[in-house]
N, CA, C and O atoms as a Maestro MAE file, in Angstrom:
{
 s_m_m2io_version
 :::
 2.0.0
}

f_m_ct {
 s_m_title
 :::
 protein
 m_atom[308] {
  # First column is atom index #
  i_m_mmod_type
  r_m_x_coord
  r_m_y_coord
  r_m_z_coord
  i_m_residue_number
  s_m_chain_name
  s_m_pdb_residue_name
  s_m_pdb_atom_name
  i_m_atomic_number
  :::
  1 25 77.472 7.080 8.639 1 A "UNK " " N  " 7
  2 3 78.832 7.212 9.109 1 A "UNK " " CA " 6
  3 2 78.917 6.964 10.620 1 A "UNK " " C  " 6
  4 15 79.984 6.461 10.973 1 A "UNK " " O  " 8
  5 25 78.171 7.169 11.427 2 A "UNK " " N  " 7
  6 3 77.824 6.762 12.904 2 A "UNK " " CA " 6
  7 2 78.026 5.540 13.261 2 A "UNK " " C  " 6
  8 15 78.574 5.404 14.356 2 A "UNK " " O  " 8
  9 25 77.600 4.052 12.345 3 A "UNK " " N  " 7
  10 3 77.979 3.289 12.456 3 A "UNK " " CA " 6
  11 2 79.686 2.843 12.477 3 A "UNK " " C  " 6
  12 15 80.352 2.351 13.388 3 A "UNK " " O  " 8
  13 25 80.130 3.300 10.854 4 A "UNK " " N  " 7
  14 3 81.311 3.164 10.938 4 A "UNK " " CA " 6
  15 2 82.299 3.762 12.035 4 A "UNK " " C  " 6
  16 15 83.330 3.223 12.436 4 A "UNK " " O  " 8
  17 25 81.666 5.233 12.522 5 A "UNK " " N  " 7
  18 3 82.625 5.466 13.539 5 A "UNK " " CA " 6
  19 2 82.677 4.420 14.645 5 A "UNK " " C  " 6
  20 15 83.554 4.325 15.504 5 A "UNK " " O  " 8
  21 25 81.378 3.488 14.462 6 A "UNK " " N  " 7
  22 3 81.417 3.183 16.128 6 A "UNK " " CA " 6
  23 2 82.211 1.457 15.570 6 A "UNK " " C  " 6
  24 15 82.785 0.777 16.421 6 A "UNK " " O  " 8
  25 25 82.117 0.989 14.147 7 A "UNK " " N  " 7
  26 3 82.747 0.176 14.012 7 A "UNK " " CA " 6
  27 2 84.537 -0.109 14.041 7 A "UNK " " C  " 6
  28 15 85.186 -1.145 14.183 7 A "UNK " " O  " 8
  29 25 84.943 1.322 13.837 8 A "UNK " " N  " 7
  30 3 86.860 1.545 13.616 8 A "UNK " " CA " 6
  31 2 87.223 1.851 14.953 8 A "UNK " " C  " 6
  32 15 88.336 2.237 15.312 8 A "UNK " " O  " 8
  33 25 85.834 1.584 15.962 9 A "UNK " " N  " 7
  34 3 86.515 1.225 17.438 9 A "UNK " " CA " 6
  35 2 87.081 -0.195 17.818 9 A "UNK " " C  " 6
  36 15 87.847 -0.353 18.768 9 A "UNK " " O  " 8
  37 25 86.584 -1.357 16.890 10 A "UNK " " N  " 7
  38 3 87.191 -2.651 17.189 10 A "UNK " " CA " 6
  39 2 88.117 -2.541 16.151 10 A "UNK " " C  " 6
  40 15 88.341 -1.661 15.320 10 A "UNK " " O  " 8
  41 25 88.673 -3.785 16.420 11 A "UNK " " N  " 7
  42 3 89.919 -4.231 15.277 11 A "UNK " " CA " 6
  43 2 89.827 -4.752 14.242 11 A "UNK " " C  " 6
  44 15 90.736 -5.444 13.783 11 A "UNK " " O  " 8
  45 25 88.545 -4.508 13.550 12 A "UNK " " N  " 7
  46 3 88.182 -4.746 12.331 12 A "UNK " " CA " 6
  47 2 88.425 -4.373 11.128 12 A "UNK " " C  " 6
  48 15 88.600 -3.160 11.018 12 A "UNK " " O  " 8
  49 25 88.519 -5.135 9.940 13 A "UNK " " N  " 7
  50 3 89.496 -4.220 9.342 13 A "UNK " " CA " 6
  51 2 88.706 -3.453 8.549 13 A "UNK " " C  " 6
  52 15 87.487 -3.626 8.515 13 A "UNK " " O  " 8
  53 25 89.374 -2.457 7.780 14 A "UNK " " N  " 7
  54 3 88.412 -1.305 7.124 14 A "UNK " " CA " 6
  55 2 87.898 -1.993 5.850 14 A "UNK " " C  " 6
  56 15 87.143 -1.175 5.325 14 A "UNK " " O  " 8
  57 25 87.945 -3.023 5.161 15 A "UNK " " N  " 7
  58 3 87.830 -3.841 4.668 15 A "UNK " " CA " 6
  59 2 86.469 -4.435 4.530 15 A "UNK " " C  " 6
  60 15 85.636 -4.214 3.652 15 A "UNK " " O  " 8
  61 25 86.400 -5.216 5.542 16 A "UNK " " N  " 7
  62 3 85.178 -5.894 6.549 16 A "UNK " " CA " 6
  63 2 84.203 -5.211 6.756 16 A "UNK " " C  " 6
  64 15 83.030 -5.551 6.603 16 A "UNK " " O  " 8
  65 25 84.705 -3.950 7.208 17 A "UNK " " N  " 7
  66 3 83.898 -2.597 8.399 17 A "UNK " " CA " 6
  67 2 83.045 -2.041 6.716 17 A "UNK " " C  " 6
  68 15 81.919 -1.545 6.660 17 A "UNK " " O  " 8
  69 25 83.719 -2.238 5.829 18 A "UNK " " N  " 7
  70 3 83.491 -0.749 4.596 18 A "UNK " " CA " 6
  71 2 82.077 -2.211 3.752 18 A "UNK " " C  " 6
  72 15 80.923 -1.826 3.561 18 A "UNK " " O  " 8
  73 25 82.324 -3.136 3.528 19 A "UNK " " N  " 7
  74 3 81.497 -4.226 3.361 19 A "UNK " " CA " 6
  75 2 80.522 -4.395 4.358 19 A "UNK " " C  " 6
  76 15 79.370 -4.132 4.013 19 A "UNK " " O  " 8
  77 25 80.675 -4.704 5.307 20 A "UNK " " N  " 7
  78 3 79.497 -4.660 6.367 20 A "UNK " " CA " 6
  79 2 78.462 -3.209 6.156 20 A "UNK " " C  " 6
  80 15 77.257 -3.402 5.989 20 A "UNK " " O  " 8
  81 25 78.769 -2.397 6.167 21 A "UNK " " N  " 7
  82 3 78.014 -1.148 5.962 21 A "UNK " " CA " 6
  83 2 77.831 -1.035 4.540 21 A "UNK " " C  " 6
  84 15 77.392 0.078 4.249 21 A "UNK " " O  " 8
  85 25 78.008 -1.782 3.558 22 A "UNK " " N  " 7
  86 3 77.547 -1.591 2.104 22 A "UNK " " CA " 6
  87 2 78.085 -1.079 1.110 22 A "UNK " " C  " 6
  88 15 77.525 -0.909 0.027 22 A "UNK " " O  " 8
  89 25 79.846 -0.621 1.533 23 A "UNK " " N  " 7
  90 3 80.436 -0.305 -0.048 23 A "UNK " " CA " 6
  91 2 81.087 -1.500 -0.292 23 A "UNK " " C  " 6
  92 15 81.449 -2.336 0.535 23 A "UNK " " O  " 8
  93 25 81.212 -1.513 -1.546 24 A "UNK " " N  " 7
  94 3 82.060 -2.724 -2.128 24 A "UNK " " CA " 6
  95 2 83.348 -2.480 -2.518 24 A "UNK " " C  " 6
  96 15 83.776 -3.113 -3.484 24 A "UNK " " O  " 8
  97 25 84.265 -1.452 -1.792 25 A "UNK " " N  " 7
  98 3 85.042 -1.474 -1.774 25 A "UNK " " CA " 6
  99 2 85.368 -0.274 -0.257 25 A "UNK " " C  " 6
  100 15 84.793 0.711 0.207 25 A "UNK " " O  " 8
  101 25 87.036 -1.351 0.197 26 A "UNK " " N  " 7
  102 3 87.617 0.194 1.025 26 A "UNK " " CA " 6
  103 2 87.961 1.519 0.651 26 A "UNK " " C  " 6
  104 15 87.917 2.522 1.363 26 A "UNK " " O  " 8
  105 25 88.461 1.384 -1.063 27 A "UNK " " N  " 7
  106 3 88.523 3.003 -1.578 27 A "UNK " " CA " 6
  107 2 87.405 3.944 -0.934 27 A "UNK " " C  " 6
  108 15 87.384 4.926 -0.192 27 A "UNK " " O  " 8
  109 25 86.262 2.935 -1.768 28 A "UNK " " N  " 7
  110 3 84.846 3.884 -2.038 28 A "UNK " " CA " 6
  111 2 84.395 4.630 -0.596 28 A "UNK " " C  " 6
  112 15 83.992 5.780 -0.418 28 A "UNK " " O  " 8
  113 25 84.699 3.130 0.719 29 A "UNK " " N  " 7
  114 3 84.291 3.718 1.799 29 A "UNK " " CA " 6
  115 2 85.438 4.971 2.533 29 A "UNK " " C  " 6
  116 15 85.116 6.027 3.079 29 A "UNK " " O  " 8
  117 25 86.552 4.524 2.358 30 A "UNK " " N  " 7
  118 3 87.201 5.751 2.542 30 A "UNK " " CA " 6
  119 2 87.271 7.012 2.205 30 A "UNK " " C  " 6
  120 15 87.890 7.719 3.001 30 A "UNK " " O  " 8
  121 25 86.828 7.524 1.267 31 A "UNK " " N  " 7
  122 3 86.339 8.851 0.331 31 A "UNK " " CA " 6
  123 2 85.095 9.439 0.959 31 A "UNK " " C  " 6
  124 15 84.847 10.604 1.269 31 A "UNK " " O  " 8
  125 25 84.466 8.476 1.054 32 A "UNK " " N  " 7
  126 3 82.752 8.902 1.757 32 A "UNK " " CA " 6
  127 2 83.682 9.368 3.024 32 A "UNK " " C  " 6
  128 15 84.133 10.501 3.193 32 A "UNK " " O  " 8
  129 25 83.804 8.601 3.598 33 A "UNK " " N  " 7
  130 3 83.898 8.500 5.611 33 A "UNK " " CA " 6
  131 2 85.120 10.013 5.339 33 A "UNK " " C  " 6
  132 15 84.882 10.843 6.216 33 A "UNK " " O  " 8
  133 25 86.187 10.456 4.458 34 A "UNK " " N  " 7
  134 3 86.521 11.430 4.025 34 A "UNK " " CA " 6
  135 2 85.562 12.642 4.511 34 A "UNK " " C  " 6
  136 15 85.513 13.454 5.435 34 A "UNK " " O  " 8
  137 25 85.028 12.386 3.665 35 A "UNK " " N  " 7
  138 3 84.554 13.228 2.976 35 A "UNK " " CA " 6
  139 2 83.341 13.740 4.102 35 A "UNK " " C  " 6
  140 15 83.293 14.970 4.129 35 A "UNK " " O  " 8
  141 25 82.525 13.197 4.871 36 A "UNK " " N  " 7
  142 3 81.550 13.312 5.893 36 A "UNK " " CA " 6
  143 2 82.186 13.920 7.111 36 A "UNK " " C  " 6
  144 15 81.840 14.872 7.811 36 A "UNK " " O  " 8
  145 25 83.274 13.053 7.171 37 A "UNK " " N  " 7
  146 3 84.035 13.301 8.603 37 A "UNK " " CA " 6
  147 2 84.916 14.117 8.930 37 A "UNK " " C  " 6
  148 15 84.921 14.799 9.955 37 A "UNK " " O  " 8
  149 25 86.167 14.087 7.602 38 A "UNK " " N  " 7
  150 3 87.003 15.446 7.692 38 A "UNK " " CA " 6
  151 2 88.476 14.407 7.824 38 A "UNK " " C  " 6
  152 15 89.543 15.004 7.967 38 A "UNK " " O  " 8
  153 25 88.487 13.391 7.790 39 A "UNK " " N  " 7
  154 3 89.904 12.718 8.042 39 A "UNK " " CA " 6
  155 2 89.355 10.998 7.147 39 A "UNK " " C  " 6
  156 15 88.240 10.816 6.657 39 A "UNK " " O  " 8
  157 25 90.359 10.099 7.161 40 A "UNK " " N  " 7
  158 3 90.750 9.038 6.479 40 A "UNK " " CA " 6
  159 2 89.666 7.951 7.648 40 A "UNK " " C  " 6
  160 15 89.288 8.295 8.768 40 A "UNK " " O  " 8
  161 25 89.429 6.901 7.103 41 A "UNK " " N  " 7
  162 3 89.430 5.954 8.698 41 A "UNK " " CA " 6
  163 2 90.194 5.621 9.429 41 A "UNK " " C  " 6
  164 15 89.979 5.386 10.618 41 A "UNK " " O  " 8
  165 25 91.827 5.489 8.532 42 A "UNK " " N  " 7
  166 3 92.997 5.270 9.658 42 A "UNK " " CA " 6
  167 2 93.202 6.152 10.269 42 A "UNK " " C  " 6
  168 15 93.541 5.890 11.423 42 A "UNK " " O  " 8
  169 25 93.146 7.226 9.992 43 A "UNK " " N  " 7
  170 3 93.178 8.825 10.815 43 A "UNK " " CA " 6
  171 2 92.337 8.555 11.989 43 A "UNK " " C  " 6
  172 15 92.879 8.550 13.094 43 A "UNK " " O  " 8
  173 25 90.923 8.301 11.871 44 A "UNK " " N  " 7
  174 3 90.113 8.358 12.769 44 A "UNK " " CA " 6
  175 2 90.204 7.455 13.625 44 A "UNK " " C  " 6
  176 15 89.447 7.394 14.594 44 A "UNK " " O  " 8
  177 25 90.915 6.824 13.448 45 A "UNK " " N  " 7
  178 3 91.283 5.230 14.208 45 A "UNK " " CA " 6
  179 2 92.257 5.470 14.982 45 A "UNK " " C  " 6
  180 15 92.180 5.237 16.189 45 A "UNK " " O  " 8
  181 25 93.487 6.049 14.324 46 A "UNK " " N  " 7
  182 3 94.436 6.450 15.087 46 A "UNK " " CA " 6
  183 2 93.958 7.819 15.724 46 A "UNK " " C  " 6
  184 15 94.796 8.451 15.081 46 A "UNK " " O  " 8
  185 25 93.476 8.558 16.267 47 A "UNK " " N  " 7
  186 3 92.603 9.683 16.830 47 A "UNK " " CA " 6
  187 2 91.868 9.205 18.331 47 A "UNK " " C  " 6
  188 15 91.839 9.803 19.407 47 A "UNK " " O  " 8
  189 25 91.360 8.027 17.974 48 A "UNK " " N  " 7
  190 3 90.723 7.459 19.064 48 A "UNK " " CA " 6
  191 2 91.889 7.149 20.129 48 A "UNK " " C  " 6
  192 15 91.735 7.585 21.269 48 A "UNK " " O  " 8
  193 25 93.089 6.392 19.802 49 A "UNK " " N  " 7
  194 3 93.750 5.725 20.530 49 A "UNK " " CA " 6
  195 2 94.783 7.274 21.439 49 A "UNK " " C  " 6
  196 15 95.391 7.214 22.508 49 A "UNK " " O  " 8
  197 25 94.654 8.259 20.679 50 A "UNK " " N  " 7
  198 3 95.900 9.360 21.521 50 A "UNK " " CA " 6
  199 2 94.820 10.491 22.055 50 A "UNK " " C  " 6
  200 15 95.250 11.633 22.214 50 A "UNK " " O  " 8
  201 25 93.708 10.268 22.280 51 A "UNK " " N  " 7
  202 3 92.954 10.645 23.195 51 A "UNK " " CA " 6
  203 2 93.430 10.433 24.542 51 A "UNK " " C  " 6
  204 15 93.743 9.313 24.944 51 A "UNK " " O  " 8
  205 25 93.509 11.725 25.420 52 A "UNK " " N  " 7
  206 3 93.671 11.428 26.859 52 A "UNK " " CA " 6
  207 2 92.998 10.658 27.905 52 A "UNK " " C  " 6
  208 15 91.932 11.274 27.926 52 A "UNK " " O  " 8
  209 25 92.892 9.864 28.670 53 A "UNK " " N  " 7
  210 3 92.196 9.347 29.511 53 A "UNK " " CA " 6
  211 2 91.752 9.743 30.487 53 A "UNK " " C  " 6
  212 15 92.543 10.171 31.327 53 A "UNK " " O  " 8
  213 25 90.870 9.755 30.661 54 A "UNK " " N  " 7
  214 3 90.371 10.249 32.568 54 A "UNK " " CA " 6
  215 2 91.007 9.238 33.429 54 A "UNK " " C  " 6
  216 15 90.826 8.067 33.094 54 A "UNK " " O  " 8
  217 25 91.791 9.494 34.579 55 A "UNK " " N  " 7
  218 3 92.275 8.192 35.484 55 A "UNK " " CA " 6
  219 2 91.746 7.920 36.287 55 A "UNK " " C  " 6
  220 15 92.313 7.102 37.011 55 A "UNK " " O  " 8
  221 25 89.966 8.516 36.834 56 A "UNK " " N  " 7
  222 3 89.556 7.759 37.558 56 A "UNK " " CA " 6
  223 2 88.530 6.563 36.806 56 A "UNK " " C  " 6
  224 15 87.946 5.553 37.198 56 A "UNK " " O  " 8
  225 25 88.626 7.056 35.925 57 A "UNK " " N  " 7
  226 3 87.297 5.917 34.827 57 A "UNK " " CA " 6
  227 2 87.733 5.570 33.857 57 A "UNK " " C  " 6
  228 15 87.196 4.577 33.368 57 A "UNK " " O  " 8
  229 25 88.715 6.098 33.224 58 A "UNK " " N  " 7
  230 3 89.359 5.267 32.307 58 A "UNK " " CA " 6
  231 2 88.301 5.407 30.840 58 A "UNK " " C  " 6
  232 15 87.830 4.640 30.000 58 A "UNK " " O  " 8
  233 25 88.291 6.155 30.995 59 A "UNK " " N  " 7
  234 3 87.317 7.010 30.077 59 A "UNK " " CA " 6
  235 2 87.973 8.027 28.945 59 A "UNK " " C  " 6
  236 15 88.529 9.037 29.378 59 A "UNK " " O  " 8
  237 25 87.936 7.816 27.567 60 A "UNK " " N  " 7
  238 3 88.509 9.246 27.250 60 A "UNK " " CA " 6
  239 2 87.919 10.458 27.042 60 A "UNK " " C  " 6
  240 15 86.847 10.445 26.436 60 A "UNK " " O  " 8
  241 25 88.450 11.692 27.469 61 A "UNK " " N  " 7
  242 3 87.976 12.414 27.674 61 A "UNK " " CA " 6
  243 2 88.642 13.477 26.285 61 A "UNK " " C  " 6
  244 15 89.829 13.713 26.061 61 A "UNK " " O  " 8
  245 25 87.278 14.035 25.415 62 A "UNK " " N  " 7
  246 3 87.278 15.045 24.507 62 A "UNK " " CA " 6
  247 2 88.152 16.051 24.964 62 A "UNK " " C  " 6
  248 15 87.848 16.462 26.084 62 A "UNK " " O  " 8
  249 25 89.360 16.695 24.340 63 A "UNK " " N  " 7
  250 3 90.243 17.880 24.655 63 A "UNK " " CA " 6
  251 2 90.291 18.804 23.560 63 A "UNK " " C  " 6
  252 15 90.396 18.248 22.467 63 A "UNK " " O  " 8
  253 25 90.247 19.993 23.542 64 A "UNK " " N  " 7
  254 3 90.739 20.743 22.465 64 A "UNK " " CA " 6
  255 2 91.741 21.024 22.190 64 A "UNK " " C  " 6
  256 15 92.496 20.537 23.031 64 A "UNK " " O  " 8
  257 25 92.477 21.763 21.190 65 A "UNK " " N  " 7
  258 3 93.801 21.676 21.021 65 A "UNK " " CA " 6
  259 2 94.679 22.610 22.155 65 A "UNK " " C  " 6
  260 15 95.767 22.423 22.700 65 A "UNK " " O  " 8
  261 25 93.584 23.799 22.248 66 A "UNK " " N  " 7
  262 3 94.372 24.710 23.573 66 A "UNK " " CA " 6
  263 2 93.964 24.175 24.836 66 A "UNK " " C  " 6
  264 15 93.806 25.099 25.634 66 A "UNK " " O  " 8
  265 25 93.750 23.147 25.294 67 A "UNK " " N  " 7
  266 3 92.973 22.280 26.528 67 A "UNK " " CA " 6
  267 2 94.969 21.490 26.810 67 A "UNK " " C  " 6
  268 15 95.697 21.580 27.798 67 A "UNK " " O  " 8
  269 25 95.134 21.018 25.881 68 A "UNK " " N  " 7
  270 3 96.175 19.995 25.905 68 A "UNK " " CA " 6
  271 2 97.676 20.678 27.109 68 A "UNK " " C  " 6
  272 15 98.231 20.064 28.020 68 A "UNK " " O  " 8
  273 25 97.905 21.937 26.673 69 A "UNK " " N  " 7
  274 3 98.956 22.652 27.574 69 A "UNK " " CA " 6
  275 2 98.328 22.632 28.885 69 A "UNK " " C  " 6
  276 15 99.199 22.741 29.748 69 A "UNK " " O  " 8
  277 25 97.204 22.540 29.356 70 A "UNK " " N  " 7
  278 3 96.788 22.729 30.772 70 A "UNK " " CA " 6
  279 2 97.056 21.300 31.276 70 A "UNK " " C  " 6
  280 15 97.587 21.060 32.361 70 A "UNK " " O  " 8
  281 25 96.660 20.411 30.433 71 A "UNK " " N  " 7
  282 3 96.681 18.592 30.375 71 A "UNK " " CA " 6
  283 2 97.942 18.653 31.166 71 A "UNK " " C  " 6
  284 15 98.250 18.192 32.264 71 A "UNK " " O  " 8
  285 25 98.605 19.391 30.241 72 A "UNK " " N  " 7
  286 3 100.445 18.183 30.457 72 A "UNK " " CA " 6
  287 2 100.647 19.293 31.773 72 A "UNK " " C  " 6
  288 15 101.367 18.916 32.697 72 A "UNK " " O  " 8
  289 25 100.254 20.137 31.823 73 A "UNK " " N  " 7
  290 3 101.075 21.383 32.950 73 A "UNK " " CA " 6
  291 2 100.537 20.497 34.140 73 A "UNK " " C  " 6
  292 15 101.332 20.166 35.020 73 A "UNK " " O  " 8
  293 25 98.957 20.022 34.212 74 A "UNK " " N  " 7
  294 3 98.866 19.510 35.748 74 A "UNK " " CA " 6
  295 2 99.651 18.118 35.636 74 A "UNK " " C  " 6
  296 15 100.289 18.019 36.684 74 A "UNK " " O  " 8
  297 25 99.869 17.083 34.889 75 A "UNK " " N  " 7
  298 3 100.536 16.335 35.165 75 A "UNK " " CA " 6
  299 2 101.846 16.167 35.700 75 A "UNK " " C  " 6
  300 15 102.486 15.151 35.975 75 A "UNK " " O  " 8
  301 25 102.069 17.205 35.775 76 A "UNK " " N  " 7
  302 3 103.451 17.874 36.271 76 A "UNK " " CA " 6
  303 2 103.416 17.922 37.866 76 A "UNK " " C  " 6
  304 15 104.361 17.731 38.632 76 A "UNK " " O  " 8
  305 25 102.268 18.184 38.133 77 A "UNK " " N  " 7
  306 3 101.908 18.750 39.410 77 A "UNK " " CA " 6
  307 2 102.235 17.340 40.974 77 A "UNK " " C  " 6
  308 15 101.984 17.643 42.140 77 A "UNK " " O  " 8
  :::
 }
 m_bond[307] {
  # First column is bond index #
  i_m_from
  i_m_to
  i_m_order
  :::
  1 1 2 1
  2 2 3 1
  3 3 4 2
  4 3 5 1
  5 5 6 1
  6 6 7 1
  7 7 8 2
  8 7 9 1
  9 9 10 1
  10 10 11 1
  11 11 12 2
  12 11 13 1
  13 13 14 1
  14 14 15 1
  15 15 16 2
  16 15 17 1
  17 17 18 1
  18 18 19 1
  19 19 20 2
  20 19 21 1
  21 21 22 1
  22 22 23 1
  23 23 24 2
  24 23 25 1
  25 25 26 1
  26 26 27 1
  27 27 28 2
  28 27 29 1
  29 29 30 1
  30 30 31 1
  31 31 32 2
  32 31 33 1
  33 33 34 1
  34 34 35 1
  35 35 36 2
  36 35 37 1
  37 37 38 1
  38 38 39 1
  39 39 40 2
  40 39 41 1
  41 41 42 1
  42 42 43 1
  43 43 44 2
  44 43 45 1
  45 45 46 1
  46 46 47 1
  47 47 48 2
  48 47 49 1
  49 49 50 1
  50 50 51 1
  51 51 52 2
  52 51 53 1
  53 53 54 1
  54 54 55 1
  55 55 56 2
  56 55 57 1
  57 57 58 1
  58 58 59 1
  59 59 60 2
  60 59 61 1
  61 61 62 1
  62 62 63 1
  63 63 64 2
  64 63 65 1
  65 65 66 1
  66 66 67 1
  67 67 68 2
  68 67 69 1
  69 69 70 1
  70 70 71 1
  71 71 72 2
  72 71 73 1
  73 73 74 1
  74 74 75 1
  75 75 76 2
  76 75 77 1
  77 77 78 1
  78 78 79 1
  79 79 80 2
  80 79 81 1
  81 81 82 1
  82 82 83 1
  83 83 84 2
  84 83 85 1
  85 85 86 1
  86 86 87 1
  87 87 88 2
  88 87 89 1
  89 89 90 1
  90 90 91 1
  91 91 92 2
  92 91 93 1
  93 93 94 1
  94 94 95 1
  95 95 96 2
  96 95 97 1
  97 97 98 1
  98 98 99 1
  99 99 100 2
  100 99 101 1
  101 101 102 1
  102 102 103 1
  103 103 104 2
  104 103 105 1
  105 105 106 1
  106 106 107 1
  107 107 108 2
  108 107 109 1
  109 109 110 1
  110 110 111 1
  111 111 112 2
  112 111 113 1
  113 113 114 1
  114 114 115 1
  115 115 116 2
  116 115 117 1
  117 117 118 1
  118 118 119 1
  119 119 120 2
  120 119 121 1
  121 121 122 1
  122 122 123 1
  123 123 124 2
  124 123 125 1
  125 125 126 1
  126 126 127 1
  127 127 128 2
  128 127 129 1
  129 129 130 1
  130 130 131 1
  131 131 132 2
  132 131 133 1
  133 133 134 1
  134 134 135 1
  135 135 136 2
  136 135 137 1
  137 137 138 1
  138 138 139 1
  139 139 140 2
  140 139 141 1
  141 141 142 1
  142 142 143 1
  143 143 144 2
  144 143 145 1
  145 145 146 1
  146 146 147 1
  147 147 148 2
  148 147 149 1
  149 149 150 1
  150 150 151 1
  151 151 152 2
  152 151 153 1
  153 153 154 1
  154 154 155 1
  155 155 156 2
  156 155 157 1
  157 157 158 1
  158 158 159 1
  159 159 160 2
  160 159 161 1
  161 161 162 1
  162 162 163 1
  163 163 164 2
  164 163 165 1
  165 165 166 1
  166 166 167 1
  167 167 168 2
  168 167 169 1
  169 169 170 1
  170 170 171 1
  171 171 172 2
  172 171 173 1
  173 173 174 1
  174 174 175 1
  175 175 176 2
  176 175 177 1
  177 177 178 1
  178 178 179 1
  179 179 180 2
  180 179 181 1
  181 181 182 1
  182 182 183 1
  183 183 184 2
  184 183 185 1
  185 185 186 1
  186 186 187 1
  187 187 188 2
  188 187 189 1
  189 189 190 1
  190 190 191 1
  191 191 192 2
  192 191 193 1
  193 193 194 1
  194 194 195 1
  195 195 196 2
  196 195 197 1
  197 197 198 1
  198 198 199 1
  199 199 200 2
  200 199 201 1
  201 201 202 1
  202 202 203 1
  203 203 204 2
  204 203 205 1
  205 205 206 1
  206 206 207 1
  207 207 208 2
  208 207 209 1
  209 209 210 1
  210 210 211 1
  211 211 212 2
  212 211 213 1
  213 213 214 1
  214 214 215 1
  215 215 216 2
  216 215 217 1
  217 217 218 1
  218 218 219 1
  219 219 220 2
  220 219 221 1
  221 221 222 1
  222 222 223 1
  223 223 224 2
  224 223 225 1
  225 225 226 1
  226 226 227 1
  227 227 228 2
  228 227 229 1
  229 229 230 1
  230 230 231 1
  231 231 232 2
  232 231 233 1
  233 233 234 1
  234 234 235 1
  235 235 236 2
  236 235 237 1
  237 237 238 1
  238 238 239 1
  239 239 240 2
  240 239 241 1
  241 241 242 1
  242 242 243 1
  243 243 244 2
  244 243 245 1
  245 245 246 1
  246 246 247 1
  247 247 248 2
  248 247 249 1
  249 249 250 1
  250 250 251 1
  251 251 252 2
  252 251 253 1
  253 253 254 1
  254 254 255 1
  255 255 256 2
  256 255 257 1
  257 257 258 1
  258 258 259 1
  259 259 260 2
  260 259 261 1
  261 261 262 1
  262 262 263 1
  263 263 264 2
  264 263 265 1
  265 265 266 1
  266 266 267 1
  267 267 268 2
  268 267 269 1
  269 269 270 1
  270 270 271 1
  271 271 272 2
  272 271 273 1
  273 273 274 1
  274 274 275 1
  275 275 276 2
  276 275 277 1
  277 277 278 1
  278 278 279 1
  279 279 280 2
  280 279 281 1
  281 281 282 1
  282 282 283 1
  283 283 284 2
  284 283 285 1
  285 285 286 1
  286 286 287 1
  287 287 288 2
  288 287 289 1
  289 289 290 1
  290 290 291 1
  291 291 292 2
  292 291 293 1
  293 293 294 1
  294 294 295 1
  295 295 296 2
  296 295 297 1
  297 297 298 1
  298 298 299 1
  299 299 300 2
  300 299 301 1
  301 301 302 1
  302 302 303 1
  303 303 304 2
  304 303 305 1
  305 305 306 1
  306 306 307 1
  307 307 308 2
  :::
 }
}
């Protein structure tokens, strides 16, 4: 599953991505990657992209869910 996470970082489709890594189908790989990970691949795909950024590196930076109110309060600042 390491791979695939690091593959549903390009724009590949889950399709391609679920074949390249060896299921023969996107169902099959979606259920696994489910099932290992805790969310869908489009989930995890869309997850990556509403990650906050660091603005000096442009980096995203891991937040927890009670992290996020401190996020938006300094942006305020």
């Amino acid at each position: 599953m390491q791979l695939a996470r690091a593959a549903l970082r390009t724009q590949d489709s889950l399709t391609s991505i679920a074949a390249a890594i060896g299921y023969q189908s996107e169902s099959a790989f979606s259920t696994a990657f489910r099932r290992v990970v805790g969310m869908s691949p489009r989930e995890f795909r869309v997850s990556l992209h509403a990650q906050p950024r660091d603005r000096r590196s442009g980096n995203a930076v891991p937040v927890g869910p009670s992290e996020v109110d401190n996020l938006e309060s300094r942006d305020d600042d």
